[in-house]
C-alpha positions in Angstrom: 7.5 21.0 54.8 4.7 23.6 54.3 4.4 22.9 50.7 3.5 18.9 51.3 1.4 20.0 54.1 -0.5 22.3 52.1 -0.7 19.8 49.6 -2.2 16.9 51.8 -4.5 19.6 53.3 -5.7 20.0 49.2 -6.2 16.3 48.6 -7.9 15.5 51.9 -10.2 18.5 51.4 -10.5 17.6 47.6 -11.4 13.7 48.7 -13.7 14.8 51.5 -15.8 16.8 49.2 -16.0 14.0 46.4 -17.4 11.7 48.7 -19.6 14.4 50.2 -21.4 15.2 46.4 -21.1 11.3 45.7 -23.3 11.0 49.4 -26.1 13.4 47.9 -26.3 12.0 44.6 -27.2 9.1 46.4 -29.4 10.6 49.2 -31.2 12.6 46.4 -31.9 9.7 44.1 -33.0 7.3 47.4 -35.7 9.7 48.5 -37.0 10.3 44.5 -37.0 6.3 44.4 -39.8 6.6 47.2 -42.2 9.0 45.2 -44.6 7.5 44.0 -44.0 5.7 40.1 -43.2 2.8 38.0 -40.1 0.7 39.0 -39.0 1.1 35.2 -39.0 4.7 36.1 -37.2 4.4 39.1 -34.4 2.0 37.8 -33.9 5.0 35.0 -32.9 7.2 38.2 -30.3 4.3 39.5 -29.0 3.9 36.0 -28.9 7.6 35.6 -26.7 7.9 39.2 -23.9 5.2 37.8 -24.0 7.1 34.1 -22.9 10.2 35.5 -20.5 8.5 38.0 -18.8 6.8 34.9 -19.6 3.4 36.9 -21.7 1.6 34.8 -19.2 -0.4 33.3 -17.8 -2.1 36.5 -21.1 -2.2 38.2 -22.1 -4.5 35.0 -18.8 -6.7 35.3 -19.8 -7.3 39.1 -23.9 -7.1 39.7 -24.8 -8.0 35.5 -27.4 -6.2 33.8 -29.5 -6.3 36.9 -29.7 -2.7 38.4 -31.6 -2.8 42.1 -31.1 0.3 44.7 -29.9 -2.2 47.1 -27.0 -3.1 44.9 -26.1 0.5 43.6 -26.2 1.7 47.1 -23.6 -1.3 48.3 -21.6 -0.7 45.0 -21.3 2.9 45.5 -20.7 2.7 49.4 -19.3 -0.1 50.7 -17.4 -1.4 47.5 -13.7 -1.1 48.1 -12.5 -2.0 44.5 
């Protein structure tokens, strides 16, 4: 029984800390977005975030080609699929 404790303790930590580096990815990229530049430049830094998530793929299938903060930010929060 302390073994599968143990091992939920491991995956709850594990999934907690994903979600924590996935969280400053996004807070990170958010506040650069305000600096001031181009909006080509800026999209480069959304595109960049889904890239290195590995997410680009199913963010095309659902949003298109089309990549806008407000979507990335709904796609990497709120999405449940």
């Amino acid at each position: 029984m302390l073994s599968r404790t143990a091992d939920h303790l491991f995956w709850m930590s594990r999934y907690t800390e994903r979600a924590e580096n996935t969280a400053r990815m996004l807070d990170v990229n958010y506040q650069t977005s305000l600096l001031p530049q181009s909006a080509a430049v800026a999209q480069v830094g959304w595109e960049g975030l889904l890239v290195i998530s590995e997410l680009m793929p199913a963010y095309n299938k659902k949003y298109g080609q089309e990549i806008t903060p407000r979507n990335v930010l709904d796609f990497m929060v709120r999405d449940e699929s």
